[in-house]
C-alpha positions as CSV (number, residue, x, y, z in Angstrom):
1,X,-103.4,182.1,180.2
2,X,-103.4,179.7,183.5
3,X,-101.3,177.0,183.2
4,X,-102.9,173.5,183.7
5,X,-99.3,171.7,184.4
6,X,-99.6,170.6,188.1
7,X,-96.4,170.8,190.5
8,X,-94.9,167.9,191.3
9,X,-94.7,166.8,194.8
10,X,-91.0,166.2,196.1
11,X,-90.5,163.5,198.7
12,X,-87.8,163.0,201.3
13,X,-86.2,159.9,201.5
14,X,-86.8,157.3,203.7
15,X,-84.0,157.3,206.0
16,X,-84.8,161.4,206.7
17,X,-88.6,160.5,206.7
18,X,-87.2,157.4,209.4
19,X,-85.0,159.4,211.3
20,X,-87.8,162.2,211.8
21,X,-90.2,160.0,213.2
22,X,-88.2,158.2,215.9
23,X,-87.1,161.5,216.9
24,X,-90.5,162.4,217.1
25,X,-91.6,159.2,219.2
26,X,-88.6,159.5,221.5
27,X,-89.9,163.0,222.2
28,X,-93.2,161.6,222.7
29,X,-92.1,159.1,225.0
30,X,-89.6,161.3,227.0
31,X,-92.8,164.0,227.7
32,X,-95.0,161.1,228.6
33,X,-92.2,159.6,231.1
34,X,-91.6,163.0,232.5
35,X,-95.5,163.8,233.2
36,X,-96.3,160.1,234.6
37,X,-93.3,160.6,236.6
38,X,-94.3,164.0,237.9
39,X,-97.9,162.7,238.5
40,X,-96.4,159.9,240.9
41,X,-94.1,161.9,243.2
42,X,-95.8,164.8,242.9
43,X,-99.1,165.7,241.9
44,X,-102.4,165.2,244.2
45,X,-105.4,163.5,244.0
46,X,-106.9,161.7,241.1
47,X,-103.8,161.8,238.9
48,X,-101.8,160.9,241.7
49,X,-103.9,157.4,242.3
50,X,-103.6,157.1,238.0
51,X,-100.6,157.0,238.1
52,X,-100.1,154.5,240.9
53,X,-102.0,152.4,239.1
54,X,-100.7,152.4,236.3
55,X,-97.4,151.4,238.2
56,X,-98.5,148.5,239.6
57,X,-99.7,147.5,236.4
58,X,-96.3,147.4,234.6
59,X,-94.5,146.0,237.8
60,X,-96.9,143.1,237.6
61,X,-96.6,142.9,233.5
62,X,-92.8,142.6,234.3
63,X,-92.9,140.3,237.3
64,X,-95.3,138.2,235.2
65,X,-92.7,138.4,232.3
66,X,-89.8,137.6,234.5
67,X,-91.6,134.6,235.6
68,X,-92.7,133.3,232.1
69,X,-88.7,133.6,231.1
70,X,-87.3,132.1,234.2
71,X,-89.7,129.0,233.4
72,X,-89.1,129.2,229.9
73,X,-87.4,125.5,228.6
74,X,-83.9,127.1,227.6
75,X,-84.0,128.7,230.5
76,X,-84.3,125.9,233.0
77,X,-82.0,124.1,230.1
78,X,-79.1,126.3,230.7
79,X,-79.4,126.3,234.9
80,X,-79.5,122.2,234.2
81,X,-76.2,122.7,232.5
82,X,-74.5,125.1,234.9
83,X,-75.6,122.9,237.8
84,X,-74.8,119.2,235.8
85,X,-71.2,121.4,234.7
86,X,-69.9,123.4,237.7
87,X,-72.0,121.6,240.8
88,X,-72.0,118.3,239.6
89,X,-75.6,118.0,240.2
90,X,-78.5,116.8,237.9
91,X,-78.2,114.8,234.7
92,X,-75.6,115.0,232.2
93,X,-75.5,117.8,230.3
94,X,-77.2,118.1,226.7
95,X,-74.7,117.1,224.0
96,X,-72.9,115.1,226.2
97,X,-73.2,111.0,226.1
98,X,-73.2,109.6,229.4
99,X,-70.2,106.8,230.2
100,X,-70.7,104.1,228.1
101,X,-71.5,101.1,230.3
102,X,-71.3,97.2,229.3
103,X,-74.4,95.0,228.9
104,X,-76.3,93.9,232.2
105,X,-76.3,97.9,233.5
106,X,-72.6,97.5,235.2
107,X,-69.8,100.1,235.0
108,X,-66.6,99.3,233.0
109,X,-64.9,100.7,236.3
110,X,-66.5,98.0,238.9
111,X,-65.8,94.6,238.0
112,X,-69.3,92.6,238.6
113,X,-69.2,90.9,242.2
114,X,-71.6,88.2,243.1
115,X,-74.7,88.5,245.7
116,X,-72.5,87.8,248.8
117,X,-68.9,87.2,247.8
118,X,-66.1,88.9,246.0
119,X,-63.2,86.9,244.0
120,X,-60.2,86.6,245.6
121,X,-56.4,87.3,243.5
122,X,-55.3,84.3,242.4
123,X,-53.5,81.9,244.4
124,X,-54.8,83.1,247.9
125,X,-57.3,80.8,247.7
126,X,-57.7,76.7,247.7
127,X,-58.4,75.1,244.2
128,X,-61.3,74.1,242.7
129,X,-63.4,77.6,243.1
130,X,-63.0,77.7,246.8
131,X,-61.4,80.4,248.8
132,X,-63.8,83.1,248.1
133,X,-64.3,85.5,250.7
134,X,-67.4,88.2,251.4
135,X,-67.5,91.7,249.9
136,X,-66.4,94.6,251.8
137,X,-69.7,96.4,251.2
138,X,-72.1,92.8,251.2
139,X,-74.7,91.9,253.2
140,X,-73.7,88.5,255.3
141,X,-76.0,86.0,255.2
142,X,-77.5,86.8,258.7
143,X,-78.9,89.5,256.8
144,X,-77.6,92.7,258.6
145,X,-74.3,94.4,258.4
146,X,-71.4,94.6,260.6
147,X,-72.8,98.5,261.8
148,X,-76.4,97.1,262.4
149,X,-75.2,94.8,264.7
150,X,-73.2,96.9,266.7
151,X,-75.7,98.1,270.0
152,X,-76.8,101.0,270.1
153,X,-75.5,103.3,273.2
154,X,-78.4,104.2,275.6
155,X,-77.5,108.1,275.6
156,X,-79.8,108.7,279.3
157,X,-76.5,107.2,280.4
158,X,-74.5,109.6,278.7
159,X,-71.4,111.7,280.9
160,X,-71.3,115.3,280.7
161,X,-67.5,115.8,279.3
162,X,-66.3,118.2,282.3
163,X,-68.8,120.2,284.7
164,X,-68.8,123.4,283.1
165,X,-71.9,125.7,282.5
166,X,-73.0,126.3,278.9
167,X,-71.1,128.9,277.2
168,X,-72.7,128.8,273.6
169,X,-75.7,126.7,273.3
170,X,-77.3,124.5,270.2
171,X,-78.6,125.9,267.3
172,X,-78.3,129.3,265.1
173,X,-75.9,131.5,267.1
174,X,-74.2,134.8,267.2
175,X,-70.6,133.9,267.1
176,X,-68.4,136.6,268.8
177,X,-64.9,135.8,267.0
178,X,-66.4,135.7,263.6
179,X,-69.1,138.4,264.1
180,X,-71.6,136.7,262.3
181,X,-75.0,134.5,262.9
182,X,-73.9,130.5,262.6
183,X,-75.6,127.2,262.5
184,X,-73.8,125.9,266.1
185,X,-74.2,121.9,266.1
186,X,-73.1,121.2,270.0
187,X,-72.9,123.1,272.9
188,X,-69.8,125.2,274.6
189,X,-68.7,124.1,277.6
190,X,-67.2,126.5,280.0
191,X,-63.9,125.1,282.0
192,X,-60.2,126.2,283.1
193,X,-57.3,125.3,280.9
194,X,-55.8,122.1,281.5
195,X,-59.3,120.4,283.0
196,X,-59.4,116.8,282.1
197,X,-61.8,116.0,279.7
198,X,-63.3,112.5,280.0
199,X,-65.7,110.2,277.2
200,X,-69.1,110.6,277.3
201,X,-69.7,107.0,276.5
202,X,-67.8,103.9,276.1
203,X,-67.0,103.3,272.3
204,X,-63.9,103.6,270.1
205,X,-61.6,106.7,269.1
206,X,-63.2,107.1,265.6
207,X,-60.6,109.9,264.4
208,X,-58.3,113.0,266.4
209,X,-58.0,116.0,264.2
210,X,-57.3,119.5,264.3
211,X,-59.6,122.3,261.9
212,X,-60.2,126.0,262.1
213,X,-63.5,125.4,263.3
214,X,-62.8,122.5,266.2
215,X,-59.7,122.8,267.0
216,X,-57.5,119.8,268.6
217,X,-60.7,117.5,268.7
218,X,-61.5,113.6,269.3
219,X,-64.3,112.0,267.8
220,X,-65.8,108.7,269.6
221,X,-68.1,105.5,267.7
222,X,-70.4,104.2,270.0
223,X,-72.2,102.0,267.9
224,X,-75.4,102.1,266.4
225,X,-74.4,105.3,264.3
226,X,-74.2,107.5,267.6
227,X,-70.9,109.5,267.9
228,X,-69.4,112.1,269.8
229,X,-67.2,115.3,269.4
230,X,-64.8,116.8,271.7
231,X,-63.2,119.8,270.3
232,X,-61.1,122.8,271.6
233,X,-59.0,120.6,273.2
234,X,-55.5,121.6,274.7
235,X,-53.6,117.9,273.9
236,X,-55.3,114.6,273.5
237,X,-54.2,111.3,275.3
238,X,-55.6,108.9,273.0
239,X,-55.0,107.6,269.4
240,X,-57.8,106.7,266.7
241,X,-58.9,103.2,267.3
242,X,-58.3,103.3,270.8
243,X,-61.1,101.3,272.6
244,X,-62.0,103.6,275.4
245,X,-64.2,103.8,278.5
246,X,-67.0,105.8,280.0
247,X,-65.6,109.0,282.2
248,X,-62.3,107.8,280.9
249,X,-60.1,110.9,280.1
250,X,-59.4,111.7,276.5
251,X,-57.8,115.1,276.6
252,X,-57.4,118.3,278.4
253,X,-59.6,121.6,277.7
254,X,-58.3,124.7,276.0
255,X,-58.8,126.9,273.6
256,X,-57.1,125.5,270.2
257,X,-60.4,126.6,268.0
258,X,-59.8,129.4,266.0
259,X,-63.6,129.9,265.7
260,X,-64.3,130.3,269.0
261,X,-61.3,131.9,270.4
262,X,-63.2,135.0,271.8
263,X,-64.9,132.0,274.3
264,X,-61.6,131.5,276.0
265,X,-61.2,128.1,277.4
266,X,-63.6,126.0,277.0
267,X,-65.1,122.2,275.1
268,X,-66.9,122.1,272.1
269,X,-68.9,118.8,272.5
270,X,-71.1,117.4,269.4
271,X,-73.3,114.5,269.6
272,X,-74.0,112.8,266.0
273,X,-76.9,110.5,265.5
274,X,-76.5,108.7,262.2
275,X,-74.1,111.9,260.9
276,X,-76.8,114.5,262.4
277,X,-76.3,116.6,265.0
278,X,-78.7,116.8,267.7
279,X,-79.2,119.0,270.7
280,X,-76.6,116.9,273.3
281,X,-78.3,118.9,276.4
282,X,-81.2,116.9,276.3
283,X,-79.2,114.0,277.7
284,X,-76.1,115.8,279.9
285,X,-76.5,115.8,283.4
């Protein structure tokens, strides 16, 4: 006599049933991997051009994602951050107040100073409010600064430092010592050790250093926010804030900057414009 009593169905659990389908998918996705990648480097034809395509397509979906995230607000948030914490740059970074300033907009640091004159200490000064003398950094009442007023050098006039050809000229140049391409803001000028090296222009000894990059060097104010540089020098014969005259000598050449060294003796001369270098070969003669 059958039996009418039906068999009942046994189930795995999920984690098996889980388990055996990512398996599965991975296998899937392996095999598809393997034949896309065998159709791009090495099958002919049609399925060669599928799967080119189909290439491009994802590297644009991923260049289209990078793009989306890199403009995303957290982001451009965190850069804001990094550059505001390590570079000092941009706004004050999120969660942090800003210094807390008292009313009328003026810094706790800065004592307020009036439109043309600063306080004096007490005592230096006459009674009665007088005594008072102009800020450092005001405007006088003639309406233009001390540097405004200074003339501006005409620089057709301009003395070449010493006679020599140009070694190393202006602009983005292979530097021999350091084996690498540099932004070069003068011009080298060939000479023997020990040639005098004489002012370009009359003006005032602005600061005499010594760097990796320059060397023993002089720089001159001529006024007007024009300046020159004299580097690679072997000794200097004059001090900062010497007034000194056109053609007069300032040093002797050499070869003191470690930058250059594979030039051998030789100037470096700069000429500044308002902090700017420009190309001084326009105006040597």
């Amino acid at each position: 006599m059958p039996s009418n009593r039906q068999t009942k169905t046994q189930y795995e659990p999920l984690y098996i049933a889980t388990r055996k389908s990512l398996a599965r998918g991975r296998a899937r996705l392996a095999r598809s991997f393997r034949d896309f990648w065998h159709d791009l480097t090495v099958a002919r034809g049609a399925r060669y051009y599928r799967a080119l395509a189909a290439f491009c397509v994802v590297c644009m979906l991923v260049g289209m994602g990078a793009s989306v995230l890199w403009r995303s607000t957290a982001v451009r948030a965190a850069m804001d951050r990094y550059r505001a914490v390590f570079l000092g740059q941009g706004e004050t970074p999120t969660g942090e107040s800003p210094p807390i300033q008292p009313p009328g907009g003026t810094s706790s640091a800065t004592p307020p100073v009036s439109a043309g004159t600063a306080e004096t200490p007490a005592g230096s000064g006459a009674a009665g409010g007088e005594g008072t003398t102009p800020a450092s950094g005001a405007t006088p009442a003639g309406g233009s600064t001390a540097a405004a007023q200074s003339p501006r050098p005409d620089l057709t006039t301009m003395l070449r430092p010493v006679t020599g050809p140009v070694l190393l000229g202006y602009g983005w140049q292979f530097n021999a010592t350091l084996n690498d391409w540099r932004y070069h803001g003068g011009v080298d000028l060939q000479v023997a050790e020990g040639t005098a090296v004489r002012a370009a222009l009359a003006g005032t000894v602005a600061a005499v250093g010594d760097s990796f990059d320059l060397g023993l060097s002089v720089v001159i104010d001529h006024g007007g926010g024009v300046r020159t540089v004299y580097g690679s020098l072997k000794s200097v014969a004059v001090n900062a804030g010497q007034n000194v005259t056109r053609a007069q000598e300032i040093g002797k050449a050499g070869s003191t900057a470690e930058a250059e060294s594979a030039l051998g003796p030789h100037v470096h001369f700069e000429l500044l414009d308002g902090g700017e270098p420009i190309d001084p070969t326009m105006y040597l003669k």
